[in-house]
N, CA, C and O atoms as a GROMACS GRO file, in nm:
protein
  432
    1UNK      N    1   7.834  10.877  10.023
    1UNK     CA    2   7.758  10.758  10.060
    1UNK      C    3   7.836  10.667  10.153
    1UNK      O    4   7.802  10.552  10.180
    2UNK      N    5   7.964  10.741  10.207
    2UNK     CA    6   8.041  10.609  10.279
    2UNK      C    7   8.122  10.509  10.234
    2UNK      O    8   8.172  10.414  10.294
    3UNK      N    9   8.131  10.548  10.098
    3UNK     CA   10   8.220  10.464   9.975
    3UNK      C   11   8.332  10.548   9.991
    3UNK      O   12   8.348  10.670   9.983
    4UNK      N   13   8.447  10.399  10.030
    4UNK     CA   14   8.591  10.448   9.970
    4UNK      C   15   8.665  10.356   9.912
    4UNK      O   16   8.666  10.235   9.936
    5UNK      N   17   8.718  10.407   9.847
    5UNK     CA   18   8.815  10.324   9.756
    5UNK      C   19   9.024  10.365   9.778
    5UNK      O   20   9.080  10.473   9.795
    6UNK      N   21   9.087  10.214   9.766
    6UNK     CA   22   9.191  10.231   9.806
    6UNK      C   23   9.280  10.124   9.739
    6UNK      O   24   9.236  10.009   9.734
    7UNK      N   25   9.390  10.147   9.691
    7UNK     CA   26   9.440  10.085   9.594
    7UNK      C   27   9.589  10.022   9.674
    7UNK      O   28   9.661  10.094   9.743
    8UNK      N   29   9.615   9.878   9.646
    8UNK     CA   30   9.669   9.762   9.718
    8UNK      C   31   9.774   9.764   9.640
    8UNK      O   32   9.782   9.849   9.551
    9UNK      N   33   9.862   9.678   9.658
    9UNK     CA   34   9.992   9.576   9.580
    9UNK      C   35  10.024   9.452   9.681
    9UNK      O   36  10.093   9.473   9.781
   10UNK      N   37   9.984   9.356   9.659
   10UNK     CA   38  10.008   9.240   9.723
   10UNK      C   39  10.111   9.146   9.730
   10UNK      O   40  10.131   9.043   9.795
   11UNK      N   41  10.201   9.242   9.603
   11UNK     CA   42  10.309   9.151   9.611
   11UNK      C   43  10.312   9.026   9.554
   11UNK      O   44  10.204   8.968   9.552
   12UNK      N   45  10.405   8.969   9.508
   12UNK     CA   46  10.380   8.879   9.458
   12UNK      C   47  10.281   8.733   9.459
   12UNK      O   48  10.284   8.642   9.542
   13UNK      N   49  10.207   8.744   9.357
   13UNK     CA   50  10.062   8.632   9.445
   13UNK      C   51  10.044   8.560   9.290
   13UNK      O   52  10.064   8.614   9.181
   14UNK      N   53  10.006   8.434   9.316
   14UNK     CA   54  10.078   8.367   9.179
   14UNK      C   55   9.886   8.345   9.155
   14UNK      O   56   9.818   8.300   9.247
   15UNK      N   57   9.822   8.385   9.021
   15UNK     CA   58   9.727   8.381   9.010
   15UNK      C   59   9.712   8.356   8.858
   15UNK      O   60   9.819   8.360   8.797
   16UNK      N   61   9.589   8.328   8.775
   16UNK     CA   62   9.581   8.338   8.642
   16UNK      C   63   9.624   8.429   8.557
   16UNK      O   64   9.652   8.411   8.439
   17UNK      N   65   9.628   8.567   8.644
   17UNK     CA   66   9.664   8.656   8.550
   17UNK      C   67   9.836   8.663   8.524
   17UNK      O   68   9.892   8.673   8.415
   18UNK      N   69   9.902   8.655   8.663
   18UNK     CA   70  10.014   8.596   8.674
   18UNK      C   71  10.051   8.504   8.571
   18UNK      O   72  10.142   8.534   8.493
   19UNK      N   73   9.976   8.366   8.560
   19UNK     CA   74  10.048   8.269   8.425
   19UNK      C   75  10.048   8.347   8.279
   19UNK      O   76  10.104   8.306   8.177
   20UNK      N   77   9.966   8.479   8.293
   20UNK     CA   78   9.974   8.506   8.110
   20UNK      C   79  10.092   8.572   8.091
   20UNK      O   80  10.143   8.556   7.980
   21UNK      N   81  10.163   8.657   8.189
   21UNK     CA   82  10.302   8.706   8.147
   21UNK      C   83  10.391   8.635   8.077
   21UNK      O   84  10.458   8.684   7.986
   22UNK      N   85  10.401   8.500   8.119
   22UNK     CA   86  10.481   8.399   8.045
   22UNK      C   87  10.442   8.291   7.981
   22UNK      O   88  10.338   8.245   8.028
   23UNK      N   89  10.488   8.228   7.888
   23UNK     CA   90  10.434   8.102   7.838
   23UNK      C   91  10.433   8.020   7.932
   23UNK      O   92  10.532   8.018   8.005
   24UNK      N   93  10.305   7.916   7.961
   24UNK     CA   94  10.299   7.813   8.065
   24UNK      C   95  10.414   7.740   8.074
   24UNK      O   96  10.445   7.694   8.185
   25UNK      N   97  10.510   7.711   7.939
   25UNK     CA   98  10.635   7.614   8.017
   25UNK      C   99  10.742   7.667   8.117
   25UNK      O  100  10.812   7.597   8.191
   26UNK      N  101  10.743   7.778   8.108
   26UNK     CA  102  10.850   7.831   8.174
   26UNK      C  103  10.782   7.914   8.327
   26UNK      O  104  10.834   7.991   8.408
   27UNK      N  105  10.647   7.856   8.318
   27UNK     CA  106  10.587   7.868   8.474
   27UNK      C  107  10.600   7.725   8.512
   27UNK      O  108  10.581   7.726   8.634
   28UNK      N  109  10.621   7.608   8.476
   28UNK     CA  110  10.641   7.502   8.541
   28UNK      C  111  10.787   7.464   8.582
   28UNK      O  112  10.834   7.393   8.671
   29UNK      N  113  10.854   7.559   8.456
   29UNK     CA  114  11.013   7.531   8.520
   29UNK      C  115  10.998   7.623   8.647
   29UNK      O  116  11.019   7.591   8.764
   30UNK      N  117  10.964   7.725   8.605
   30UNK     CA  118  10.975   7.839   8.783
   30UNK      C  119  10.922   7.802   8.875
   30UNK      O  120  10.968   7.842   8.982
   31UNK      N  121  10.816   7.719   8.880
   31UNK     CA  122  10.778   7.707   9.014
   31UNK      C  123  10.795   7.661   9.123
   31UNK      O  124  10.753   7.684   9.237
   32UNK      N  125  10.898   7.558   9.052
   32UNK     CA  126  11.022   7.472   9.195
   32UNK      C  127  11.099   7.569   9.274
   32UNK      O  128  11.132   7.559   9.392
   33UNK      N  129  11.122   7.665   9.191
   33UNK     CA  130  11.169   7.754   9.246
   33UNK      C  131  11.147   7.874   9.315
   33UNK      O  132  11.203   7.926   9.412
   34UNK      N  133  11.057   7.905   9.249
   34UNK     CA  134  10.913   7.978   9.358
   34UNK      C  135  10.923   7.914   9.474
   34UNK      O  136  10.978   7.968   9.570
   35UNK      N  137  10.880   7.812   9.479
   35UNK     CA  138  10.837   7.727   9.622
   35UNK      C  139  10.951   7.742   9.692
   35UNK      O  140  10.945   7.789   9.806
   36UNK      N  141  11.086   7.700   9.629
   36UNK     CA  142  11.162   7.711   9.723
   36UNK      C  143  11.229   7.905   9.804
   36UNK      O  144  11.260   7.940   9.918
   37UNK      N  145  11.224   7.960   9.703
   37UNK     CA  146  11.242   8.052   9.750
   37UNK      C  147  11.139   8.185   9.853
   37UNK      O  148  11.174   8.295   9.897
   38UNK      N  149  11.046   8.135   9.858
   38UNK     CA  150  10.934   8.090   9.930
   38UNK      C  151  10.923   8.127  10.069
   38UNK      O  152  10.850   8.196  10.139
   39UNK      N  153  11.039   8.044  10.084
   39UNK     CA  154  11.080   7.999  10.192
   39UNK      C  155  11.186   8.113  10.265
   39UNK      O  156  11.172   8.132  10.386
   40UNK      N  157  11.316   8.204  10.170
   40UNK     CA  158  11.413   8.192  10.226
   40UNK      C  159  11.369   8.333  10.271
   40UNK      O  160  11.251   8.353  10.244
   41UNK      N  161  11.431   8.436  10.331
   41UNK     CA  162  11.388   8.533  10.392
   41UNK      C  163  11.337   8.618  10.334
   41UNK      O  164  11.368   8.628  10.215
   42UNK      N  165  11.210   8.745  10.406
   42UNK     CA  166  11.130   8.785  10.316
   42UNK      C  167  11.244   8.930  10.236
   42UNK      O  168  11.186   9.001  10.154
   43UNK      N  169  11.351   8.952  10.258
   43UNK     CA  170  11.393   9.066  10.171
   43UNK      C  171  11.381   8.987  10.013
   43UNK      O  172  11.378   9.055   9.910
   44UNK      N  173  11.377   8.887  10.012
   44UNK     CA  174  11.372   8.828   9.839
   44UNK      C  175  11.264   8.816   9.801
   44UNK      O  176  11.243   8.888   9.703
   45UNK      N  177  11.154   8.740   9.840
   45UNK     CA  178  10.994   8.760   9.796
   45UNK      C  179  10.881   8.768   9.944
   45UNK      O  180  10.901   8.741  10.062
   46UNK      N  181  10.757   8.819   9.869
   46UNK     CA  182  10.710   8.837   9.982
   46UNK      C  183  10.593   8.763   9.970
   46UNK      O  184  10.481   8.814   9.968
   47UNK      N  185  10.619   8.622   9.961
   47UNK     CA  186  10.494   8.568   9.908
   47UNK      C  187  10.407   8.493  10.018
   47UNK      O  188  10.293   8.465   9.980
   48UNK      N  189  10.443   8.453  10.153
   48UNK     CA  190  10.409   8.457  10.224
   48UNK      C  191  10.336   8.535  10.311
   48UNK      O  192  10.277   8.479  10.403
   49UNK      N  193  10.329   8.684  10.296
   49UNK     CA  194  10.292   8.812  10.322
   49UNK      C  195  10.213   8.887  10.242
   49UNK      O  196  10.183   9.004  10.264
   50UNK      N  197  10.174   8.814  10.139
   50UNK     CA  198  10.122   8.849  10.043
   50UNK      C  199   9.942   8.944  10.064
   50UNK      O  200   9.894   9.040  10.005
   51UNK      N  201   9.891   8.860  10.169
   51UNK     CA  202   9.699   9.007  10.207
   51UNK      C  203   9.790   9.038  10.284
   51UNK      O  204   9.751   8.979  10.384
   52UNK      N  205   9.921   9.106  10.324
   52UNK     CA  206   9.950   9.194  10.482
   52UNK      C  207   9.888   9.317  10.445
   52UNK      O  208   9.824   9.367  10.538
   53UNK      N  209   9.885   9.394  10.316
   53UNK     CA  210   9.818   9.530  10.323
   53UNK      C  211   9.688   9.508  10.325
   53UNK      O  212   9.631   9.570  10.414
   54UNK      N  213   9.612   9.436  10.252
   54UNK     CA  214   9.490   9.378  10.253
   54UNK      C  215   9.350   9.433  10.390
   54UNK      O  216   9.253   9.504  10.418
   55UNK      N  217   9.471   9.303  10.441
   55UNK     CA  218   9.408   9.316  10.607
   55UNK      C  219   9.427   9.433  10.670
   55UNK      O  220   9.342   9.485  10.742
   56UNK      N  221   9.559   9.490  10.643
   56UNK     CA  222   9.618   9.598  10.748
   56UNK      C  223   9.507   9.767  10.681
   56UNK      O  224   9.469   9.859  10.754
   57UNK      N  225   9.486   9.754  10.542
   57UNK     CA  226   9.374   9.844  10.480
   57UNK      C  227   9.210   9.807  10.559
   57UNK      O  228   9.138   9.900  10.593
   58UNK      N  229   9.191   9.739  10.570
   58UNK     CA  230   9.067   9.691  10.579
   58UNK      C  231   9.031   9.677  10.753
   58UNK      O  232   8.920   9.640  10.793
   59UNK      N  233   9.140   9.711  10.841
   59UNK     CA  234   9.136   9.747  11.011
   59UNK      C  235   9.198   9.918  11.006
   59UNK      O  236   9.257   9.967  11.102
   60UNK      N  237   9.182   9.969  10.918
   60UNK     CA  238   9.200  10.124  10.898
   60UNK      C  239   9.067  10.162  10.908
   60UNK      O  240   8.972  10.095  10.869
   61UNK      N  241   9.060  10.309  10.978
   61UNK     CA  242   8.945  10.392  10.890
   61UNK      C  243   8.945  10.443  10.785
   61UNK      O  244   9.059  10.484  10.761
   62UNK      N  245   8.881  10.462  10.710
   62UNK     CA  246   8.873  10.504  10.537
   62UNK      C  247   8.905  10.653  10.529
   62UNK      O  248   8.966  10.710  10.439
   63UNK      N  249   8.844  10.715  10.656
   63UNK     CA  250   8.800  10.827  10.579
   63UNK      C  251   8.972  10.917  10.641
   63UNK      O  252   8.998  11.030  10.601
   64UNK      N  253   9.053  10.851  10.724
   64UNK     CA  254   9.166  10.861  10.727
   64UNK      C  255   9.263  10.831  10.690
   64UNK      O  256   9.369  10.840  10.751
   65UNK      N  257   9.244  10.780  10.557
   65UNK     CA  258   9.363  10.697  10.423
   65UNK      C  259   9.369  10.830  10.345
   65UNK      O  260   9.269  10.900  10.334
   66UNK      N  261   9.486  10.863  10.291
   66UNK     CA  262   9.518  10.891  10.210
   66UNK      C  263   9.452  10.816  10.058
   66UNK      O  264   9.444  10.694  10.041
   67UNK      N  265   9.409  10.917   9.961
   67UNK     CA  266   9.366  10.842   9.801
   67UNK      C  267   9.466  10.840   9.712
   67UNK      O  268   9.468  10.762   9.616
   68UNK      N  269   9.548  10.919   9.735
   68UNK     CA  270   9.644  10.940   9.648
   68UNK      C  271   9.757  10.831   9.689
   68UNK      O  272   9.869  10.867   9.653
   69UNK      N  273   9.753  10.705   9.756
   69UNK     CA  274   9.864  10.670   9.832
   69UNK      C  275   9.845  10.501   9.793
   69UNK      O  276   9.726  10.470   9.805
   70UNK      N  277   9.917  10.405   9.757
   70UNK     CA  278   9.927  10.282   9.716
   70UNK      C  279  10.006  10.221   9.799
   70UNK      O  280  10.124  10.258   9.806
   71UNK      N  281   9.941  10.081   9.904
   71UNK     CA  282   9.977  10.049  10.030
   71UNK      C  283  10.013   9.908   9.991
   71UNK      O  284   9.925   9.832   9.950
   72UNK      N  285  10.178   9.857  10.003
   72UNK     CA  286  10.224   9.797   9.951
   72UNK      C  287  10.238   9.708  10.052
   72UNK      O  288  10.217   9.753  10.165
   73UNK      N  289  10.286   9.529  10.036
   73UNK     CA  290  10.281   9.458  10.112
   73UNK      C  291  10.443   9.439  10.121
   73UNK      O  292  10.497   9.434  10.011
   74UNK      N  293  10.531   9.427  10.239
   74UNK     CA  294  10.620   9.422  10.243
   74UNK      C  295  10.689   9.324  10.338
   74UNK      O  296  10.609   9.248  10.392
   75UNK      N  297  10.828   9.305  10.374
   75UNK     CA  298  10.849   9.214  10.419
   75UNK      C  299  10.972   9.250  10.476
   75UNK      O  300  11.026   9.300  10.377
   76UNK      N  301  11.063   9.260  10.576
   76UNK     CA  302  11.145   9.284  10.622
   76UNK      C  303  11.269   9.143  10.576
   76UNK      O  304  11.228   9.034  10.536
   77UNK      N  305  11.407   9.175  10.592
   77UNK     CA  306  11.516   9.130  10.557
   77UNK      C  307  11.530   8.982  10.680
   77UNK      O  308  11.616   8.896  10.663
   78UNK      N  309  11.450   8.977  10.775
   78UNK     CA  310  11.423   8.910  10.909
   78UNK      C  311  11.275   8.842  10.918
   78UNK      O  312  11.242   8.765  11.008
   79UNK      N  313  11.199   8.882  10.818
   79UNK     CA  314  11.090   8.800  10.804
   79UNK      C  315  10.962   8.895  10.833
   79UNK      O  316  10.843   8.875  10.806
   80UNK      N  317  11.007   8.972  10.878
   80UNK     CA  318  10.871   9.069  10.947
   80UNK      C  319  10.818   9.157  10.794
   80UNK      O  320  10.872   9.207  10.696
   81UNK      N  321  10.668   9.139  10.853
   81UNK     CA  322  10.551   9.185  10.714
   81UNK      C  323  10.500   9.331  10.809
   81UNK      O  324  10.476   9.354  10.927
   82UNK      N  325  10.500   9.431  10.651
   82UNK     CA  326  10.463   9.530  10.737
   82UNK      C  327  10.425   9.591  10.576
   82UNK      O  328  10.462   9.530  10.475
   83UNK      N  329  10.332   9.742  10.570
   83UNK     CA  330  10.278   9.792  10.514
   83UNK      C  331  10.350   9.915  10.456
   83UNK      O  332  10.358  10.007  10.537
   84UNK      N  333  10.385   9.931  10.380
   84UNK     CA  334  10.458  10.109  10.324
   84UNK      C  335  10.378  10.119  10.253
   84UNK      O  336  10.325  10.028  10.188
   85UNK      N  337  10.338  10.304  10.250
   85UNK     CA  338  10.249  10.378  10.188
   85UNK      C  339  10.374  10.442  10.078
   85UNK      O  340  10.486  10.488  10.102
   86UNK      N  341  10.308  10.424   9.964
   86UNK     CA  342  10.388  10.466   9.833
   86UNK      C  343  10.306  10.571   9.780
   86UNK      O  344  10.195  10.528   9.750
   87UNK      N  345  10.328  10.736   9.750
   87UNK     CA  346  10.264  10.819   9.692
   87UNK      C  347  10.285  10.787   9.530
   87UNK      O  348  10.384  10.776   9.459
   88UNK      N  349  10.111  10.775   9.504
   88UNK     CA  350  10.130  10.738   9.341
   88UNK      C  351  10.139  10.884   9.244
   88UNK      O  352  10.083  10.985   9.286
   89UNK      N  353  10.191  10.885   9.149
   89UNK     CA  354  10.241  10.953   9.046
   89UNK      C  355  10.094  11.023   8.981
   89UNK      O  356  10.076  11.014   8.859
   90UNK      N  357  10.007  11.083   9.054
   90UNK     CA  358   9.885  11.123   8.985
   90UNK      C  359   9.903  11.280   9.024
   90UNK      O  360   9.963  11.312   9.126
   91UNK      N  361   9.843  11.381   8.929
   91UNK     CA  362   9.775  11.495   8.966
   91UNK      C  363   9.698  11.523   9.034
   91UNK      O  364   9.596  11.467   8.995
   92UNK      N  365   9.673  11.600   9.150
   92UNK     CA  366   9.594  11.574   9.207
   92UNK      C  367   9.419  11.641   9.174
   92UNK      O  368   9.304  11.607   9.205
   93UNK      N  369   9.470  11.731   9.111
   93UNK     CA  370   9.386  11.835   9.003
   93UNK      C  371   9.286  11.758   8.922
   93UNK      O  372   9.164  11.766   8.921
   94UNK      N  373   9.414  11.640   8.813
   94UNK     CA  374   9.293  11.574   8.729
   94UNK      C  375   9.222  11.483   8.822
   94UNK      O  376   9.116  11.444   8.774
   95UNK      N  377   9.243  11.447   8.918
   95UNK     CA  378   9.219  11.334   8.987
   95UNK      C  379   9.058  11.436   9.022
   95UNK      O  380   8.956  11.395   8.966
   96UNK      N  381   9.049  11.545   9.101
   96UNK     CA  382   8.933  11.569   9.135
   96UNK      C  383   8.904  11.591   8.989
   96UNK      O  384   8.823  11.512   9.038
   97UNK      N  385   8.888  11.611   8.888
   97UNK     CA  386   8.835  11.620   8.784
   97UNK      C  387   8.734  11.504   8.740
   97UNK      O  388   8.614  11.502   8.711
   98UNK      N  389   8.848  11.396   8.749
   98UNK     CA  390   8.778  11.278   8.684
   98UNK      C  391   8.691  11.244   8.822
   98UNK      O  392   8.576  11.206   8.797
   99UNK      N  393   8.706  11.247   8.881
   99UNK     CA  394   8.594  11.250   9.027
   99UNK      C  395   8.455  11.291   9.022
   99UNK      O  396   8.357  11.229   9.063
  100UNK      N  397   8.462  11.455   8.943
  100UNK     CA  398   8.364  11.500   8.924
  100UNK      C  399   8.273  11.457   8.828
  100UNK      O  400   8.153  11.454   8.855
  101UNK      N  401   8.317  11.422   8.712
  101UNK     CA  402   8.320  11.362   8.610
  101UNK      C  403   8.208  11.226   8.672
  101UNK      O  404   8.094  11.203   8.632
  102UNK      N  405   8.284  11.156   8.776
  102UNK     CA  406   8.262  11.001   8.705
  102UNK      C  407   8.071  11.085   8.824
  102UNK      O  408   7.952  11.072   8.792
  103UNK      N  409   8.121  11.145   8.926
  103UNK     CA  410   7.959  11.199   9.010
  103UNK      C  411   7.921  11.263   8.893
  103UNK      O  412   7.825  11.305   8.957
  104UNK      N  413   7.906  11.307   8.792
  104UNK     CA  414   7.828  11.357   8.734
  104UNK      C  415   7.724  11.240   8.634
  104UNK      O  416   7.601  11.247   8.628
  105UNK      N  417   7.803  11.145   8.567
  105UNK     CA  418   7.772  10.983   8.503
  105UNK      C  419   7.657  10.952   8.605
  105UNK      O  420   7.538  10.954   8.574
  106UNK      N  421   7.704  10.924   8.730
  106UNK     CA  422   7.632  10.872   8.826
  106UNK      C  423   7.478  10.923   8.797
  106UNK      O  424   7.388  10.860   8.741
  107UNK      N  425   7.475  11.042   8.846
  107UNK     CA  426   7.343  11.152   8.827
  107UNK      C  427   7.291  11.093   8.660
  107UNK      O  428   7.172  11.089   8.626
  108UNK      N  429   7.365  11.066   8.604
  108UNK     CA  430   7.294  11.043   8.470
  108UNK      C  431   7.194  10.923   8.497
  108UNK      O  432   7.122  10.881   8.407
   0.00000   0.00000   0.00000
């Protein structure tokens, strides 16, 4: 049907789900520090860079992505944002399995 699906890492992106890892006090002590480090070059965080795969997925063609492949947001030691493709740890066997599987649900 023209459906594809493609799986991101954005890197660090400070969100709700983000605050449940830790107890809220010790997200208010971190976050001065967040902010500041923020700042300092991207080999330490990439939070500034944070949709670079996003965008850089979404000016791709689909049907020329790799599925098996997790497109990470990255950041050079100099500041520069750029995209690495990480092969994820799946079978590729069960993978068409559960594929078939989930087209068969569908039909249901």
């Amino acid at each position: 049907q023209g459906l594809y699906s493609s799986v991101v890492c954005p890197g660090l992106v400070m969100s709700n789900m983000t605050y449940r890892i830790l107890p809220v006090f010790l997200w208010k002590l971190l976050m001065p520090i967040m902010w500041l480090v923020s700042g300092c070059p991207g080999w330490f965080w990439a939070v500034t860079h944070f949709t670079a795969s996003d965008v850089w997925l979404f000016k791709q063609k689909p049907e020329y992505l790799d599925s098996l492949v997790k497109y990470h947001s990255c950041t050079s030691g100099l500041g520069k944002c750029y995209v690495e493709p990480r092969k994820m740890d799946v079978d590729e066997d069960t993978a068409e399995k559960l594929y078939q599987k989930l087209l068969e649900l569908e039909e249901q």
